[in-house]
C-alpha positions as CSV (number, residue, x, y, z in Angstrom):
1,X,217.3,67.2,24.3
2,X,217.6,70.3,23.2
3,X,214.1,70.3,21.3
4,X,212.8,69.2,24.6
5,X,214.5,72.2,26.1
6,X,213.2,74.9,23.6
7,X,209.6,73.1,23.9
8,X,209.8,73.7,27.6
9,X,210.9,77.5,27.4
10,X,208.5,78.0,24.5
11,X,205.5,77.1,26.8
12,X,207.3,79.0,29.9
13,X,207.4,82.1,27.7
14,X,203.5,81.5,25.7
15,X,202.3,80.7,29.6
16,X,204.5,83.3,31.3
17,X,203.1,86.3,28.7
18,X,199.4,85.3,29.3
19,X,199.7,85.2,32.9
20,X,201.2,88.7,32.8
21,X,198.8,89.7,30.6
22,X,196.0,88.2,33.0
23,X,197.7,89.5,35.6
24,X,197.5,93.1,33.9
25,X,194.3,92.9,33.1
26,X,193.0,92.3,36.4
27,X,195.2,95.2,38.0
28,X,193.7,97.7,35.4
29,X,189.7,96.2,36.3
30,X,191.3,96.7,39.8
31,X,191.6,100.4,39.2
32,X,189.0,101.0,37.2
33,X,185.0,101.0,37.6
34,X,183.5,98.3,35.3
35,X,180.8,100.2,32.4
36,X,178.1,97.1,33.3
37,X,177.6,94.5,36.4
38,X,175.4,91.7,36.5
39,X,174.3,89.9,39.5
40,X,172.0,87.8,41.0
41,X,168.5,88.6,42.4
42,X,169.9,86.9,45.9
43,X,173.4,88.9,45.9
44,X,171.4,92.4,45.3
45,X,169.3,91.6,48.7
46,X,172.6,90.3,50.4
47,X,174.2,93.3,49.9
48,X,171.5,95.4,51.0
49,X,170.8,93.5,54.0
50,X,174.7,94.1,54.8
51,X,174.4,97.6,54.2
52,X,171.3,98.3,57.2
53,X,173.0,95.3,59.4
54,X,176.0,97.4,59.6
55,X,174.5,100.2,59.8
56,X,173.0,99.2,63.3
57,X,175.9,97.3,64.4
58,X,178.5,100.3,64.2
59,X,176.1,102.7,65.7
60,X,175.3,100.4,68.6
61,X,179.0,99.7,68.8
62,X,180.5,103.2,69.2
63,X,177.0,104.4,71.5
64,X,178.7,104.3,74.5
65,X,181.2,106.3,73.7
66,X,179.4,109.1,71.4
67,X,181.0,112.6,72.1
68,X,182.8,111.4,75.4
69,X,186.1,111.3,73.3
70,X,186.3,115.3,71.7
71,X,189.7,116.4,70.4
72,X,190.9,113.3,71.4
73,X,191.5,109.5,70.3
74,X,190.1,106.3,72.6
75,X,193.5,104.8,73.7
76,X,194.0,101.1,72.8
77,X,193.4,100.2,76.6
78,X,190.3,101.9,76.7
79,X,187.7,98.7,76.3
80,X,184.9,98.9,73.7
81,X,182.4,96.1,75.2
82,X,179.8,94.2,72.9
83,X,178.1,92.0,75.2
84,X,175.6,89.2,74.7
85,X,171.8,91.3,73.9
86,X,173.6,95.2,73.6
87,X,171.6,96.3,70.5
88,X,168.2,94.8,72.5
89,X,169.1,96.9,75.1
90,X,169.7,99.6,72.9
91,X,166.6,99.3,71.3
92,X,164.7,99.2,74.3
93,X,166.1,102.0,76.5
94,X,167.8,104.4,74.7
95,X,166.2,104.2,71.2
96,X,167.1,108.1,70.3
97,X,171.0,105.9,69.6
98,X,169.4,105.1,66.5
99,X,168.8,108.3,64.6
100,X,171.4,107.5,62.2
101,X,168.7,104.6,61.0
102,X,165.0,106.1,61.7
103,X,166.1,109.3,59.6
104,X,166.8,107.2,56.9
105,X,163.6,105.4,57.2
106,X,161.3,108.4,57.1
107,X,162.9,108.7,53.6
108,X,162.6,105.7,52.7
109,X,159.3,105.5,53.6
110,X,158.5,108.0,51.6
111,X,159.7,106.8,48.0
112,X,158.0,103.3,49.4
113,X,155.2,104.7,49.3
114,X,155.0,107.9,46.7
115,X,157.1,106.8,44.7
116,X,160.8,107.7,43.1
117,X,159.7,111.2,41.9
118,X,157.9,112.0,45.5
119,X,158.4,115.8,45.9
120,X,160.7,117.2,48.5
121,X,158.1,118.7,50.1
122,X,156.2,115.7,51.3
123,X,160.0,114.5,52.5
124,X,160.1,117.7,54.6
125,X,157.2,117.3,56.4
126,X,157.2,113.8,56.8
127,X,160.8,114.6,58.7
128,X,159.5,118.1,60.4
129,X,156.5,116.4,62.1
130,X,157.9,113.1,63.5
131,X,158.1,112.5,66.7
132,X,161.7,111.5,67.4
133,X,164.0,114.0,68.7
134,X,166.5,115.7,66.7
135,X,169.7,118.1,67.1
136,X,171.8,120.2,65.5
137,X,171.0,120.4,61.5
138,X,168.2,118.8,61.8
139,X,166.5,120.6,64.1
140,X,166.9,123.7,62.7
141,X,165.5,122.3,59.3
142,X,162.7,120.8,61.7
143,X,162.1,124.6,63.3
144,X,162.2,126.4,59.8
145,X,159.9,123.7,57.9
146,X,157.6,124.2,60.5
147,X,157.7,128.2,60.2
148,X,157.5,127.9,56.8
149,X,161.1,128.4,55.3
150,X,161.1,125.1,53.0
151,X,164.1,123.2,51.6
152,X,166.4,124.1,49.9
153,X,166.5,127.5,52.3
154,X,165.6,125.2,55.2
155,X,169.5,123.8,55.0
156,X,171.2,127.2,54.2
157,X,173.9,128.2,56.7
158,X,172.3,131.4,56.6
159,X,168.8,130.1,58.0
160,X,170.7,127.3,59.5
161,X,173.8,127.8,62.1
162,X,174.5,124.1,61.5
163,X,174.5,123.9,57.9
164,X,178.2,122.2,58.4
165,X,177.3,119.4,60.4
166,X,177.1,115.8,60.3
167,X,173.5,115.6,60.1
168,X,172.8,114.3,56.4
169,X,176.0,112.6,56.1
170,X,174.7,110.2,59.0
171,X,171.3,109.9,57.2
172,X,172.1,109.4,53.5
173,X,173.2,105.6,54.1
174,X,169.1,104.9,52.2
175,X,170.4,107.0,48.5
176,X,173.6,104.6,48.1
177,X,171.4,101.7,49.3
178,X,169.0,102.2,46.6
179,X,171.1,103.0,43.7
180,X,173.7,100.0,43.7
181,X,176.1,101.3,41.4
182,X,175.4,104.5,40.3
183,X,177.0,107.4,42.0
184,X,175.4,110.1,40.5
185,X,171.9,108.5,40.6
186,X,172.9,109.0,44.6
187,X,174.0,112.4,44.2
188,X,170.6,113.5,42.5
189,X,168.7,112.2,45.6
190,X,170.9,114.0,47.9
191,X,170.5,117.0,46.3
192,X,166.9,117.2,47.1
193,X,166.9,115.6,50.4
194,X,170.3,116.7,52.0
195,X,169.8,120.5,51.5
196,X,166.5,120.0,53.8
197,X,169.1,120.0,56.7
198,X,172.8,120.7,55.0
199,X,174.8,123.2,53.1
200,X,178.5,122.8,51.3
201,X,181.2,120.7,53.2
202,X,177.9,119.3,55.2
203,X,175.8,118.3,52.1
204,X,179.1,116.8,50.8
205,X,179.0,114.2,53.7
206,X,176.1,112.7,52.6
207,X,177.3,112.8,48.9
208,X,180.5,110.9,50.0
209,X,178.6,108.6,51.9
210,X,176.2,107.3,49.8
211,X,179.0,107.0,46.7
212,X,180.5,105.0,48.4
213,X,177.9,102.8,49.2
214,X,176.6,102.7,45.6
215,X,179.9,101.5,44.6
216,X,180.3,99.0,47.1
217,X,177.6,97.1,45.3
218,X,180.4,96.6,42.5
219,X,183.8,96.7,43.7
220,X,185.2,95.0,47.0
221,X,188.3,97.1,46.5
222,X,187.9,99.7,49.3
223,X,190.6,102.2,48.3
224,X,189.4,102.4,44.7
225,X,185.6,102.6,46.2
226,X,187.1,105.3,48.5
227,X,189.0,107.7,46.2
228,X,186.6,107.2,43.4
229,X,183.3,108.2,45.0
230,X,185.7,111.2,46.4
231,X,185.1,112.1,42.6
232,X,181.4,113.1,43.2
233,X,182.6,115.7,45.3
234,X,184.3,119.6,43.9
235,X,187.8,119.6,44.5
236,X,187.9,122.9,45.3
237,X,186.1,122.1,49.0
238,X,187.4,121.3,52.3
239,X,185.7,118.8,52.5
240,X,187.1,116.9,49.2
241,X,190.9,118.4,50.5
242,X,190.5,116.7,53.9
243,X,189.4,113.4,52.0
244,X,192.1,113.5,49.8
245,X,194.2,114.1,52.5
246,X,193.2,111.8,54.2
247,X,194.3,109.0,51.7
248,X,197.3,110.6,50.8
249,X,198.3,110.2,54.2
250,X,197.0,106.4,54.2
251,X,199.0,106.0,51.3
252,X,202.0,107.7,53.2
253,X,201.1,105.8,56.7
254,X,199.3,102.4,55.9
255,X,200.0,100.5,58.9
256,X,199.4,104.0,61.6
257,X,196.2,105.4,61.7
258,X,197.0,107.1,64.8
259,X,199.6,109.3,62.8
260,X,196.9,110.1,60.2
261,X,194.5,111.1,62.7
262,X,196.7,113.1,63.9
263,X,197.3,114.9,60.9
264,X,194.0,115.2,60.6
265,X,193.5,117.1,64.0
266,X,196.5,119.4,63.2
267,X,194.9,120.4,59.9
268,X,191.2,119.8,60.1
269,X,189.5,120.0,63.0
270,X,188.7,123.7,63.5
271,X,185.2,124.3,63.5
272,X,183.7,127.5,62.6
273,X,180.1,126.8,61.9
274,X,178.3,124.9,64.6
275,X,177.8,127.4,67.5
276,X,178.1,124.4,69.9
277,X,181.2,123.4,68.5
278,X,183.1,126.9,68.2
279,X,186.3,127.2,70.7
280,X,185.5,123.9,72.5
281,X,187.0,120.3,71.5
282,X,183.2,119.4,70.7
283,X,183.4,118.9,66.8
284,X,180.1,117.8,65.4
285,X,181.3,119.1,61.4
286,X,181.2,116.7,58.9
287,X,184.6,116.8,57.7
288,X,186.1,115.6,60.3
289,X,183.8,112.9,61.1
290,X,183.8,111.6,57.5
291,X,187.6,111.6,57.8
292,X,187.0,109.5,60.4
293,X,185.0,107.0,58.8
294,X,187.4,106.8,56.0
295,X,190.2,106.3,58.6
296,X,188.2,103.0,60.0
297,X,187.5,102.2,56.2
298,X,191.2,102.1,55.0
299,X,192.8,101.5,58.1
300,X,190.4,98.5,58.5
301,X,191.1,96.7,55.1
302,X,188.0,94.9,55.0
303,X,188.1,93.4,58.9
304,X,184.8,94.5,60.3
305,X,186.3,94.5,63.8
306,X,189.1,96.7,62.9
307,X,186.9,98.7,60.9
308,X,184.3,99.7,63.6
309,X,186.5,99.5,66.7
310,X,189.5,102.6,64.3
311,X,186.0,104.5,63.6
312,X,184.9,104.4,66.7
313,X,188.3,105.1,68.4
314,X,188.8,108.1,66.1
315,X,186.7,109.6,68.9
316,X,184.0,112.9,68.6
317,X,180.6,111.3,66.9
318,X,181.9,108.0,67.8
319,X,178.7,106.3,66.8
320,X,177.6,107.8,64.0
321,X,181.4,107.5,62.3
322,X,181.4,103.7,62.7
323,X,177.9,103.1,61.6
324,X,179.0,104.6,58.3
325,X,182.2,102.7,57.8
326,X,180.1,99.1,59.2
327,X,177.6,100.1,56.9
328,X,179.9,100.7,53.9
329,X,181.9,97.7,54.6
330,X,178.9,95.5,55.3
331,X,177.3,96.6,51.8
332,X,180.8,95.2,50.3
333,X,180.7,91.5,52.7
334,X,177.5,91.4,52.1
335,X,175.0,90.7,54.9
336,X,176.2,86.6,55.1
337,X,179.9,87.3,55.6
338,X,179.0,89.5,58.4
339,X,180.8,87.5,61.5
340,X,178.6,85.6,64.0
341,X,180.1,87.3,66.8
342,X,177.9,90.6,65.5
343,X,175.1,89.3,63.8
344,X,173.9,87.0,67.3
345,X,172.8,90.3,69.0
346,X,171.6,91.6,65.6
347,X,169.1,88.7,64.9
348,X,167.0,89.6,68.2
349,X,165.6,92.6,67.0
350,X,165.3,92.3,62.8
351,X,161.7,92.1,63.2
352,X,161.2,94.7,65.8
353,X,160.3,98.1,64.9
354,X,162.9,100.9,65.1
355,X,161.2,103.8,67.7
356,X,159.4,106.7,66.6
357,X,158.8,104.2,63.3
358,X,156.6,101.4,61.9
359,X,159.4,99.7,60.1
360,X,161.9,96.8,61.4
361,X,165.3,96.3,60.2
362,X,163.1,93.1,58.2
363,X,160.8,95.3,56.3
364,X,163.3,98.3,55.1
365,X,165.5,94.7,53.8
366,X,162.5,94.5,51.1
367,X,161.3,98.1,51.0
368,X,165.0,99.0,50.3
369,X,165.2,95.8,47.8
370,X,162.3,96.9,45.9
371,X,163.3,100.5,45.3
372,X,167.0,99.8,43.9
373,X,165.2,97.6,41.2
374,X,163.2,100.6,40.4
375,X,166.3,103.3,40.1
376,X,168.0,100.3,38.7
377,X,165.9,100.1,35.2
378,X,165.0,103.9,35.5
379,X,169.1,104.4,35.0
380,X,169.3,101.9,32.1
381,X,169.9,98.8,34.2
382,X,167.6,95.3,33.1
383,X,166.4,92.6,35.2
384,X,166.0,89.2,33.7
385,X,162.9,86.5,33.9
386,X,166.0,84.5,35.9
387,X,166.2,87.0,38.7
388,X,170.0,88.3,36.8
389,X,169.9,91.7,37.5
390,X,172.3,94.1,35.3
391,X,173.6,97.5,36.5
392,X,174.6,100.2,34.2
393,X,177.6,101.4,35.9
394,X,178.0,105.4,36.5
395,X,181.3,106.9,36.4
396,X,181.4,109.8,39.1
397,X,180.6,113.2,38.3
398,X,181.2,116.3,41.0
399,X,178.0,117.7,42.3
400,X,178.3,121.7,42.2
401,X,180.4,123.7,44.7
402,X,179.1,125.3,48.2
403,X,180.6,127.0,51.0
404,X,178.8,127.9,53.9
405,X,180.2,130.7,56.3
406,X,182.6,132.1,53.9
407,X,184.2,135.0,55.2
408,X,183.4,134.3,58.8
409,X,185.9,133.4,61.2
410,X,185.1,133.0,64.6
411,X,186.4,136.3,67.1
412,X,184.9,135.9,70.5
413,X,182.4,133.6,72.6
414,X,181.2,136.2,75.5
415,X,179.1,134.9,78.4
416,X,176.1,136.5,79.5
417,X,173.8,134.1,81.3
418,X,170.9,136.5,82.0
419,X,167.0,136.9,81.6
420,X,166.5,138.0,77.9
421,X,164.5,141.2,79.8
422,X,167.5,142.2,81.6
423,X,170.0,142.1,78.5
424,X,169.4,145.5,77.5
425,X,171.7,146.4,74.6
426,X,174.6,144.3,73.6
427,X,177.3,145.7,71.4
428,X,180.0,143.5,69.1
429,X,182.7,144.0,66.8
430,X,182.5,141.7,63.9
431,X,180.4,140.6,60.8
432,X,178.3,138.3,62.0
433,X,176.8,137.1,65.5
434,X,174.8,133.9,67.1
435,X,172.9,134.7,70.0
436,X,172.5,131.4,71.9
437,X,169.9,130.4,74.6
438,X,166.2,129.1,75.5
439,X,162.6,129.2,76.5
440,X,161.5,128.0,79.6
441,X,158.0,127.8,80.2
442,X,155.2,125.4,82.7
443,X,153.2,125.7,79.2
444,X,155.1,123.0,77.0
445,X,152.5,125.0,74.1
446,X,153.7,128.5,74.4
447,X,155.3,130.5,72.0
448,X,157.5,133.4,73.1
449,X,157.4,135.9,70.2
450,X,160.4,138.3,70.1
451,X,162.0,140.9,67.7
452,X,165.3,141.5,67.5
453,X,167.1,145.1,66.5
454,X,170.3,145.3,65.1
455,X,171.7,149.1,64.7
456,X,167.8,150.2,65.8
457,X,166.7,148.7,63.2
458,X,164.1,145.4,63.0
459,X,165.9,142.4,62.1
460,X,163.7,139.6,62.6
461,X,160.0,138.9,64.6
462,X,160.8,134.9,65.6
463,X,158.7,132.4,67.3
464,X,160.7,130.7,70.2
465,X,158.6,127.8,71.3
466,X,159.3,126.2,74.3
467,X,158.4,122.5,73.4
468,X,162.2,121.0,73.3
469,X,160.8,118.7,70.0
470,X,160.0,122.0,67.5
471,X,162.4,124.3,69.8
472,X,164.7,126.8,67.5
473,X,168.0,125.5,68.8
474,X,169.4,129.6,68.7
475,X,167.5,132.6,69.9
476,X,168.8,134.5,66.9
477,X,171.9,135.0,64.2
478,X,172.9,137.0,61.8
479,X,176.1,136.9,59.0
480,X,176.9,138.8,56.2
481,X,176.7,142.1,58.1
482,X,179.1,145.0,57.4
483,X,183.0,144.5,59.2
484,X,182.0,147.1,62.2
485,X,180.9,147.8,65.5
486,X,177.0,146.5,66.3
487,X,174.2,146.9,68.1
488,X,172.0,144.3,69.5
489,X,168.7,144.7,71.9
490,X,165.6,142.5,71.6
491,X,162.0,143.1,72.7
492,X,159.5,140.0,74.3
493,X,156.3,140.5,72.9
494,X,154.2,138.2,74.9
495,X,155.6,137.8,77.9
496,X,153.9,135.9,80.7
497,X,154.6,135.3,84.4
498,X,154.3,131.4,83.8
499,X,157.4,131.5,81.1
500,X,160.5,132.9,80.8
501,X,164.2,133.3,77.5
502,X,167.7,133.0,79.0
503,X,170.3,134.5,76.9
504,X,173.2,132.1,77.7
505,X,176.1,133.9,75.3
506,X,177.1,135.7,72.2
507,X,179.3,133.9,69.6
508,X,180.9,136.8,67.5
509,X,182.5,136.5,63.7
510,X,184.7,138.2,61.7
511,X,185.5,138.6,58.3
512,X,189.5,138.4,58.8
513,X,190.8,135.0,59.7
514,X,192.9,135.4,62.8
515,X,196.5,134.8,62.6
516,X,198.0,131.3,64.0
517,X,200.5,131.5,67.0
């Protein structure tokens, strides 16, 4: 008996050490990237298919709400509806919802069709003469490409008031799609195409964005996918301190998201770039808006409901945050594990083609498919006679540190709603100013040419068209000027009876951060 009784603890302990092993070695694979991945032909297209399909579900989820929620989260009685044909309707009558996805297709479109090593300028153009509508960062890329100020300059917060917002970070979903796996693969692609539109904490978006989806080809862990694509990003930035933040505070609060939004309003949500977002609850920056698609992403644990609906409820872009986070998520599912419930209303339009495009949901599945087998061998990946497919995992590396409106603070936002003729001179104390306004005219063709004089001297000669598609969404700015007293006045050049500029305000900066109350 006692034999019997050693036997038994002598397999308890030999079976008891290798589960603990086994169970060791899967918690340190759990925390670690693996250095190879091999999958299947059909998984690879799975994945990617989940990727777009999410992509369009979460934007057409949160549309209703986009920026009617600024400063402020959707309460819990606050109904979301997704009814029976929504992302038809979508499609059909309010198409301009989908600029998350059409931007990403122009670049897509691109590589399908000039291959990997396309250069940025046929990317730029391609984007600058489209004919969907645009905003924000993207617009003012639009207006410079098309005066001739070419990326990377086309991006810079000094040619570009917006350089801080969302823009990229709601377009780079196509760079993780196509390089499953590889991080920095991503990053390299962003580079080139993000600083068309983006600067610093705005570029960054994108780069956080697309990590994360490269590494939700090979992980279905979502905090490791989260904190180690936060990697590719300088730790020195906001933008990486308000994502790191923003899982601390997961860590500290898993089952409240409301309490880490909330820290994330106390600490993050001033915005001083965006010169529609300055002193009003608007916040169009990408910091925050990422941290809101990393709320829905943590806060979700892998429910696509829960994800979309905390993204969404997180409030400000509220459909551009949620397509991210569906978009991420649905890489990780996979497009087959995607519930029903969604995919019904997504199945009606797969083959039709997204507005302003010639390209379905169907087509960018295989365009998409084909280019991540080509970044997959150029990055040392193989793919086998048997459709196995084998990634060579990269380990994230930080892309190179930006800041855009360093030094600048905003002072004062000062009405003036008058005729640009009837401004006269303005004066400001500060070190930098954006003059905001617009071009009215019967002639959508004309062209107002104005210089501006700062201190009596010429500044700038700038076209203002008045077509709203290749508008220049300020009159004028100007930063890094000397901490003093300035004067502005501005002269039309070709005025005409038919047309007319209305200088709606000043938004003044200076170079000492004010003190809190």
């Amino acid at each position: 008996m006692k034999k019997v009784r050693s036997y038994i603890l002598l397999l308890f302990l030999t079976f008891g050490v290798n589960a603990f092993c086994s169970q060791q070695s899967s918690f340190e694979k759990k925390q670690s990237l693996p250095e190879t991945v091999t999958i299947s032909s059909e998984m690879l297209m799975d994945k990617i298919k989940g990727g777009w399909a999410g992509q369009t579900i979460g934007c057409t989820y949160g549309g209703p709400t986009e920026f009617k929620y600024s400063g402020t989260m959707i309460q819990d009685y606050v109904p979301i509806i997704w009814t029976d044909g929504c992302i038809k309707w979508w499609y059909e009558n309010v198409p301009g919802l989908y600029d998350d996805v059409y931007m990403d297709l122009t670049f897509v479109d691109i590589f399908d069709r000039l291959g990997l090593d396309a250069p940025i300028d046929s990317f730029a153009l391609a984007f600058a003469k489209a004919q969907y509508p645009l905003w924000h960062a993207n617009q003012a890329a639009r207006y410079n490409i098309l005066q001739g100020i070419r990326p990377p300059e086309s991006g810079h917060w000094l040619n570009n008031p917006h350089a801080n917002d969302i823009d990229y970070q709601i377009e780079a979903d196509y760079a993780g799609l196509m390089s499953p796996g590889m991080p920095n693969a991503s990053s390299e692609i962003s580079d080139k195409i993000g600083h068309i539109m983006n600067y610093g904490d705005g570029w960054y978006g994108g780069v956080y964005i697309g990590a994360m989806y490269t590494l939700s080809f090979i992980s279905n862990d979502i905090e490791l996918i989260t904190s180690e694509a936060l990697k590719t990003i300088p730790k020195e930035s906001d933008y990486y301190r308000c994502m790191n933040d923003v899982i601390t505070w997961h860590k500290a609060y898993p089952n409240d998201w409301k309490r880490t939004w909330f820290e994330c309003e106390k600490k993050w949500s001033s915005d001083i770039g965006c010169p529609d977002g300055v002193f009003v609850p608007f916040n169009i920056d990408a910091t925050i808006n990422s941290a809101y698609v990393l709320i829905g992403l943590l806060y979700g644990k892998g429910d696509f409901q829960k994800t979309i609906d905390i993204a969404t409820r997180c409030g400000q872009d509220s459909d551009c945050n949620p397509a991210s986070a569906a978009g991420i998520l649905g890489t990780i599912l996979g497009y087959k594990n995607i519930p029903e419930y969604w995919m019904k209303n997504l199945r009606e339009v797969e083959s039709m083609n997204f507005a302003y495009t010639d390209i379905s949901l169907e087509k960018v599945y295989q365009m998409n498919y084909n280019l991540a087998l080509q970044m997959i061998q150029r990055n040392g990946g193989t793919i086998a006679t048997n459709g196995q497919i084998t990634i060579q995992c990269q380990k994230p590396v930080p892309v190179r540190y930006e800041k855009a409106f360093e030094g600048h603070y905003p002072k004062e936002k000062r009405s003036i709603n008058k005729p640009l003729q009837e401004v006269g001179e303005l004066t400001f104390e500060g070190n930098g100013a954006v003059f905001k306004g617009f071009v009215n005219s019967n002639d959508n063709r004309y062209i107002a040419k104005v210089e501006m004089y700062l201190d009596g001297k010429l500044i700038e000669t700038a076209n203002l068209p008045a077509s709203f598609a290749v508008r220049r969404p300020e009159l004028f700015w100007k930063y890094q000027l000397p901490e003093a007293k300035h004067t502005v006045s501005f002269k039309w050049l070709n005025p005409n009876e038919n047309s007319s500029i209305h200088l709606s305000e000043i938004l003044v900066y200076t170079e000492n951060c004010p003190n809190s109350i």
